[in-house]
N, C-alpha and C positions, 0 to 999 in steps of 0.2 A: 285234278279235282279230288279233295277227299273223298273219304266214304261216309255218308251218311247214318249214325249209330240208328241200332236195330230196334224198332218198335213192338214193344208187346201190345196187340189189341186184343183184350178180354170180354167174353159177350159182357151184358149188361144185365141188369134185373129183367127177366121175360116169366111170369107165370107159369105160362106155357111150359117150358125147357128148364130142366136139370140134369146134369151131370152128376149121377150118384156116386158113381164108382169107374174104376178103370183100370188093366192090368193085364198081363201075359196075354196080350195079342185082344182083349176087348175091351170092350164098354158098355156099363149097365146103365141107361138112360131114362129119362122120364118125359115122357112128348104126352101133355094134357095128364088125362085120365091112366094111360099104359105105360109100363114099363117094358122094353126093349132091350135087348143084347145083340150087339152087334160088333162085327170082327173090327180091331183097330191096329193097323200094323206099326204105329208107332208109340204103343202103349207096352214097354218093354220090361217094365216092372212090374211087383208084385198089386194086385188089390186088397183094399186095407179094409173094405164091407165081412161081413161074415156069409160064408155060401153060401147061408142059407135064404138071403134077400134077394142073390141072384136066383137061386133056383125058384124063388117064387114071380119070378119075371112073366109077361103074358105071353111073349115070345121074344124065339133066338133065330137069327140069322144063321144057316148054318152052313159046313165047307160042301157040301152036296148045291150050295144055289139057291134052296128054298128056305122061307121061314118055317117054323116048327112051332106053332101053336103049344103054348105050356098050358094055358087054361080054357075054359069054353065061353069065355064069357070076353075073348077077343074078336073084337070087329079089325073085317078086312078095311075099312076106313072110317078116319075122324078127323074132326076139326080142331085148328086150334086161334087161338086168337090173338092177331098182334097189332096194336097201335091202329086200332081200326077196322083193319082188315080180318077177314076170314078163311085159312088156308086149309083145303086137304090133305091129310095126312094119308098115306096107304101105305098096307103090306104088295110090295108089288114083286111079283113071281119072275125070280131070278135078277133081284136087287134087291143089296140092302139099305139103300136110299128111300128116305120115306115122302120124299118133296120138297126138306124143308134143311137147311145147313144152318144150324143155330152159330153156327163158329161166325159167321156174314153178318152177322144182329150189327157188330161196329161198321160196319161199310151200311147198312141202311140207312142208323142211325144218324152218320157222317154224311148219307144222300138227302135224306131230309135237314142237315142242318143248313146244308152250303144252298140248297135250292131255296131256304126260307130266306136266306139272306140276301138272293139275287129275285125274288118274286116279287111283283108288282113295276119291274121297269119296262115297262111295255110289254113286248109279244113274248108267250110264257117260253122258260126256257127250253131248250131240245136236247133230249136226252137218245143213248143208243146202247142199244143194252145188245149184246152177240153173246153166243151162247147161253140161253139165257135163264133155259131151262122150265120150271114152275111159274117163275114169273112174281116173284116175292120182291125185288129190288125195281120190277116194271111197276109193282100198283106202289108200292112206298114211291116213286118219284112221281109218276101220275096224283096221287093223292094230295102229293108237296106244291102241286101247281102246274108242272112239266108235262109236255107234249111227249110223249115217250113210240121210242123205235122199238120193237122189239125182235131180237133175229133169233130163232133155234133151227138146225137140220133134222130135228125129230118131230113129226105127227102128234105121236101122244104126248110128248112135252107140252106142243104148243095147246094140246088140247086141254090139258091137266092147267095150264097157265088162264085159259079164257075161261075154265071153270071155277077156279080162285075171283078170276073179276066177277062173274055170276054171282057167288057165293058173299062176294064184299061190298053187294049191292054198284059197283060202279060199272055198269053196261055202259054210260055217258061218257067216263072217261078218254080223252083223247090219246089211246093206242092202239101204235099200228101192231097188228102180230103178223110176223112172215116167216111163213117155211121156203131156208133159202141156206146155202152156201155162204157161210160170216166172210171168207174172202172175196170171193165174186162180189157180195154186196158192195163190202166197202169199196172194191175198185169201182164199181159202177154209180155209186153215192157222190168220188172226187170228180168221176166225166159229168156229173149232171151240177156240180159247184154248191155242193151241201157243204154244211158245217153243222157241228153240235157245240152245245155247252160244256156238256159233260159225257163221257163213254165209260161203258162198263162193259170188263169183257172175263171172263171164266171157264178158259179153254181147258176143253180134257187132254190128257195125254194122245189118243190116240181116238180118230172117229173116223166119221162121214158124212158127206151130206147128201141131199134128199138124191141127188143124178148120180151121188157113190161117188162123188170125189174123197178124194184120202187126204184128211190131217192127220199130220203127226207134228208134234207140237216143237220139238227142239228143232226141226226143218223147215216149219214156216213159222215160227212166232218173230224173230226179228223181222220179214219182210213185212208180216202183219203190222207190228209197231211203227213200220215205217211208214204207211200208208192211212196209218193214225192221224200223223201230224200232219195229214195233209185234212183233216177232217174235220181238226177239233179248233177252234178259236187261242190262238196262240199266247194270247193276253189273257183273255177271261176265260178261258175253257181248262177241260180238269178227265186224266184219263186215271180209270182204279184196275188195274192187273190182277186176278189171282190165282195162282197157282199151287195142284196138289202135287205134284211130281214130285217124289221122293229123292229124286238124284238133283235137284234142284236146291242152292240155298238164296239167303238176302242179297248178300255181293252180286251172286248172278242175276237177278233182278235188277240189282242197281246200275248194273255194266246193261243191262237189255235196254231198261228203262231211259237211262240218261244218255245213251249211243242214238235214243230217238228223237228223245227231248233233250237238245244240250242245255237249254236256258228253262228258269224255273224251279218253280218248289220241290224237292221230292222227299219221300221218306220208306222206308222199305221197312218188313219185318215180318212176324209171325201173327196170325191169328188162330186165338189160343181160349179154350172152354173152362169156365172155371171150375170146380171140382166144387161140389157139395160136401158138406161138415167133415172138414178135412180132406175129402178126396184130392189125388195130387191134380194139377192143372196139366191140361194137353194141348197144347199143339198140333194144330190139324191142317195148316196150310200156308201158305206164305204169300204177301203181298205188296205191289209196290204204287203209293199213291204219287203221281204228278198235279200239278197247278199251274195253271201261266204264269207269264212274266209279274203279270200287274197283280200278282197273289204276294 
């Protein structure tokens, strides 16, 4: 079977989020009202900004762990606003993750279009979101209509995610949140004869979960994928993959993806930030979307 050619997916117009600049190992960002600097190790070239817009940044990420406050007039947390929703942003102590992965806007986008399409055919669709983090792809498919799973192995993840629902007014919303092990779950989801419509999954390289079990991603992710297709609706269902792992490319997605789905749609590629007036465009992670048969 060929290979499927490599997709570029570029965010979208978001208010919120720009990509001002980028270069020799960072990124000078704009999340709402702040601007940010943050380390990017695939950002190997030069930045085309003049120093002087980065150094007026509110703060930097820096190689000691902590952010570094440039001005006084940076809050340790804000919101921003997308498609409804209202997400926290934070400076959080010993990450340079603020909550929110603008690179993901095309797989939101792309989860609100496919659930628009399948809503109103009786019971809403089920969605299963692992690793899931904040919770920005749980309220965009809750919102779209879907019954939504939500699995992270982190405490304040999951807490940081029910406080986005808080903040986006949907307390009502039908999601489950679990602090739990994405493996264990799903094996215990196929003993009990679940299915979803749709899976989203966003594995780290390297974690834990809440009992201190060990993932690492090149040693369980094909078993993971295989225990997918026992989950998802083989015809109408649809799993989205994404991956940061540097030693990773598209082909190897494609060979992971399609070694679990032989039949159906797939498409692989990068998701990629687009650069503000002129800035060069990044690449920040890679992805591989499947679809059933009857897609």
């Amino acid at each position: 079977m060929s290979e499927p050619p490599r997709v570029l997916l570029e965010h979208g117009a978001w208010p919120a989020y720009r990509l001002l600049d980028c270069g020799q190992g960072r990124k000078l960002e704009q999340f709402g009202d702040l601007r940010l600097i943050r380390g990017e190790p695939k950002a190997w070239w030069r930045p085309r900004r003049d120093p002087r817009e980065w150094a007026a940044a509110h703060a930097e990420f820096g190689e000691d762990g902590r952010w570094m406050r440039m001005r006084a007039d940076t809050p340790p947390r804000w919101t921003l606003a997308y498609e409804g929703l209202t997400l926290e942003a934070r400076l959080s102590s010993g990450s340079k993750h603020v909550g929110v992965f603008p690179e993901q806007e095309p797989h939101w986008r792309w989860v609100r279009e496919r659930l628009a399409a399948v809503k109103g055919a009786g019971t809403p669709p089920s969605v299963l979101n692992l690793f899931g983090y904040t919770g920005v792809a749980t309220l965009t498919a809750a919102k779209a209509g879907a019954a939504v799973t939500h699995v992270d192995a982190s405490k304040p993840a999951l807490a940081w995610a029910r406080e986005n629902q808080r903040l986006s007014g949907m307390g009502d919303a039908p999601v489950r949140w679990l602090l739990d092990d994405a493996f264990k779950f799903v094996a215990r989801e196929i003993r009990r004869g679940r299915r979803y419509d749709l899976i989203l999954l966003d594995p780290p390289s390297f974690g834990r979960g809440p009992r201190g079990e060990v993932w690492k991603v090149e040693n369980q992710i094909a078993d993971l994928m295989d225990l997918l297709r026992k989950l998802v609706d083989p015809d109408s269902g649809a799993v989205v993959l994404t991956l940061y792992n540097l030693e990773a490319s598209p082909l190897m997605l494609h060979n992971l993806t399609r070694d679990a789905f032989p039949k159906g749609a797939l498409e692989v590629g990068e998701l990629v930030l687009g650069g503000d007036e002129g800035a060069p465009r990044l690449p920040l992670s890679l992805f591989a979307r499947w679809a059933g048969a009857a897609d």
